[in-house]
C-alpha positions in Angstrom: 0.0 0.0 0.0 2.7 2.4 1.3 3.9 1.6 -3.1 1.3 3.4 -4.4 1.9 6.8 -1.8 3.2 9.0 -4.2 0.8 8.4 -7.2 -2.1 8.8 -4.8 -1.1 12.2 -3.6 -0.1 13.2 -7.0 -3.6 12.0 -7.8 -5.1 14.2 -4.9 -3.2 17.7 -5.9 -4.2 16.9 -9.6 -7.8 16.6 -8.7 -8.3 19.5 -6.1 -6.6 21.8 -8.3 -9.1 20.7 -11.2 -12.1 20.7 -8.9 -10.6 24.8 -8.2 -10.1 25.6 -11.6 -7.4 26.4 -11.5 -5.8 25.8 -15.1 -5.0 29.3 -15.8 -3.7 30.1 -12.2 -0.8 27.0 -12.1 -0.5 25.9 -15.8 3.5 27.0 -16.6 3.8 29.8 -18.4 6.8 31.2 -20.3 6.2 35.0 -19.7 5.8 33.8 -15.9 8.4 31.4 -15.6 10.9 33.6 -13.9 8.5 35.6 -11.3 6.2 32.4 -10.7 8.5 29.2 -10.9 6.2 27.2 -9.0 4.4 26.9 -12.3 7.3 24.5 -13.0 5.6 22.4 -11.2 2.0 22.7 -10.6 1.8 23.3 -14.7 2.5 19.2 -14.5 -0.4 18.5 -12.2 -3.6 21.2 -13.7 -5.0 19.1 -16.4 -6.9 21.1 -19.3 -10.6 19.0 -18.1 -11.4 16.6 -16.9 -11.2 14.3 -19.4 -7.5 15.0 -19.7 -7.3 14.4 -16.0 -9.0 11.3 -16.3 -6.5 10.1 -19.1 -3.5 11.1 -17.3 -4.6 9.5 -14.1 -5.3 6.4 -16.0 -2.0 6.4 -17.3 -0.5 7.0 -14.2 -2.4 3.7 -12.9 -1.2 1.7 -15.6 2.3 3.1 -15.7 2.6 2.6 -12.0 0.8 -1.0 -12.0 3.7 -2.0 -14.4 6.6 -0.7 -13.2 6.3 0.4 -9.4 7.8 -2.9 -8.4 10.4 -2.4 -10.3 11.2 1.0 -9.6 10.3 1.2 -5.7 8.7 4.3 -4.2 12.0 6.9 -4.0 12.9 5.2 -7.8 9.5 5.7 -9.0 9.2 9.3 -7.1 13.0 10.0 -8.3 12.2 9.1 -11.8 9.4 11.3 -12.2 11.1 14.2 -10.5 14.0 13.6 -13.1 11.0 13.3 -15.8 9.2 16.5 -14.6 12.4 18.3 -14.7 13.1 17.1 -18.2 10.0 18.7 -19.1 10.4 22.2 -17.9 14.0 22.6 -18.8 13.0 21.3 -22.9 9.9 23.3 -23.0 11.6 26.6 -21.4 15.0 26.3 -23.5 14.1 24.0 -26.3 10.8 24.7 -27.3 10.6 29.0 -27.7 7.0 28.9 -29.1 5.2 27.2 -26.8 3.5 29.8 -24.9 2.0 27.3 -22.0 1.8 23.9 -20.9 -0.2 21.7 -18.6 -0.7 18.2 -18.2 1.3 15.3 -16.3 1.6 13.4 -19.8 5.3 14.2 -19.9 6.0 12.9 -16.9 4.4 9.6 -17.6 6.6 9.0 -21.1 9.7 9.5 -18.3 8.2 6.9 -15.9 7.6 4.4 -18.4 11.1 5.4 -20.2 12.6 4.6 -16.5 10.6 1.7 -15.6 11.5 -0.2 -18.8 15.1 0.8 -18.1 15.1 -0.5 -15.1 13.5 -3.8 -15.7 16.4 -5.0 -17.9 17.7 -7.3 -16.0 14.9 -9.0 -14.9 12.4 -9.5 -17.8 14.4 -7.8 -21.0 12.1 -9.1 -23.8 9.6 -6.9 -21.9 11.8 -4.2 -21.3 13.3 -4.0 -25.1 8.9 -4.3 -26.1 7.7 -1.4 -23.9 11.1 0.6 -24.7 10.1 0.3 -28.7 6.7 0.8 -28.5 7.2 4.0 -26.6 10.0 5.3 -29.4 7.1 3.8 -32.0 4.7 6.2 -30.4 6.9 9.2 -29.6 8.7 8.8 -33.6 4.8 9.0 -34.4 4.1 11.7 -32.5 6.8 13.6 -33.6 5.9 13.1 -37.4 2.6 14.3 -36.5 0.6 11.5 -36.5 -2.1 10.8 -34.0 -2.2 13.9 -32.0 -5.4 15.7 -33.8 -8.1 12.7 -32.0 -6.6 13.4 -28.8 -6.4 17.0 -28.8 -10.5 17.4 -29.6 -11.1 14.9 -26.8 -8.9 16.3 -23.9 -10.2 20.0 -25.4 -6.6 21.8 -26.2 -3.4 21.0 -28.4 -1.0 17.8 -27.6 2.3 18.7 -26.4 4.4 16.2 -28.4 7.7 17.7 -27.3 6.4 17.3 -23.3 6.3 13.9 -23.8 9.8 13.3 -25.8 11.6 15.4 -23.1 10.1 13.6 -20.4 10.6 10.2 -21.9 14.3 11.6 -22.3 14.6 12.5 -18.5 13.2 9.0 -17.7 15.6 7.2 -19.6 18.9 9.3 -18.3 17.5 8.9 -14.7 16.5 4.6 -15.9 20.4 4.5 -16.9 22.3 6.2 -14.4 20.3 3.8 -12.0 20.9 1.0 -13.7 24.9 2.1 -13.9 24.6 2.7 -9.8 23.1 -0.6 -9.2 25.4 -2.3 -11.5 28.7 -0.7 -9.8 27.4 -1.5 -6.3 27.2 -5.3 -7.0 
C-alpha cells in the first residue's frame, strides 16, 4: 500500500486543483516562468478538463501498475522528479513557441522510459517491447501522427515535445540507476 503513496497524492493535488479551476492560475507559463517558478511544477499536475485528468490519471495507474515494483517508491518518485524536470528545462530552453503547458503526460513517457530501463535485468524481452513501443509512439508523435483525436477529446493542443523530453529524462535517470546498481554489485 505504502507503493502506491506518491501516485495517490499526486492524484489528490491533480484533482483538487481541477475541482478549483485552477488551469490558468498553475498551468507553466513562459512569460511567468521567472516571477512564478512554482508553475514548473504545478503546470505538471492542472490538467486542461477533466477528461484529460481522467487520461492522465489512467495512465499514471497503468504506468505505476507495471513498473512500481520495479522501480520502488524513492525510484518511481526520483524518476518522475527527473522526468518533470526534463519537461520544464526542454519546454523553457528548447521549445521557444510554446507559450504554455499543462498536463502530467510528460511525466508519464519519463516513468515508463525509466521503468522499462530499469527492468532490464529482470524481464528484457519486456523491457526491449515497452522501450520500442514507446519510441514507435513518440517517432509517431513527432511526425505528427495521431495527436489531432486526442487534442479534440482532452479539449486543447497535444504537447508532443512534453512527452519526448520527459521520456528523455526518464531514460537518463533509468540508466544512471541501472549504472549505480550495477557498480554497487
Amino acid at each position: 500500500m505504502r507503493a502506491w503513496l506518491w501516485p495517490g497524492a499526486i492524484a489528490l493535488v491533480a484533482i483538487l486543483l481541477q475541482a478549483s479551476g485552477g488551469l490558468e492560475a498553475f498551468r507553466w507559463e513562459r512569460s511567468l516562468a521567472a516571477s512564478e517558478p512554482w508553475r514548473l511544477v504545478s503546470g505538471q499536475l492542472v490538467h486542461l478538463g477533466w477528461v484529460h485528468l481522467g487520461l492522465n490519471l489512467a495512465a499514471l495507474g497503468l504506468a505505476w501498475g507495471w513498473f512500481g515494483a520495479t522501480l520502488g517508491g524513492r525510484g518511481g518518485l526520483a524518476a518522475s522528479l527527473a522526468s518533470g524536470a526534463a519537461v520544464m528545462l526542454g519546454l523553457t530552453f528548447a521549445t521557444p513557441g510554446l507559450q504554455w503547458y499543462a498536463g502530467l503526460s510528460g511525466v508519464l513517457h519519463g516513468l515508463v522510459a525509466a521503468g522499462a530501463l530499469a527492468g532490464l535485468r529482470r524481464r528484457p524481452g519486456l523491457a526491449l517491447a515497452v522501450l520500442a513501443l514507446l519510441a514507435a509512439k513518440l517517432a509517431a508523435e513527432m511526425l505528427g501522427q495521431g495527436s489531432a483525436g486526442t487534442a479534440r477529446l482532452i479539449g486543447g493542443p497535444v504537447v508532443v515535445a512534453a512527452h519526448l523530453y520527459g521520456a528523455l529524462g526518464g531514460a537518463a535517470f533509468g540508466l544512471w540507476r541501472a549504472f549505480r546498481l550495477e557498480f554497487r554489485a
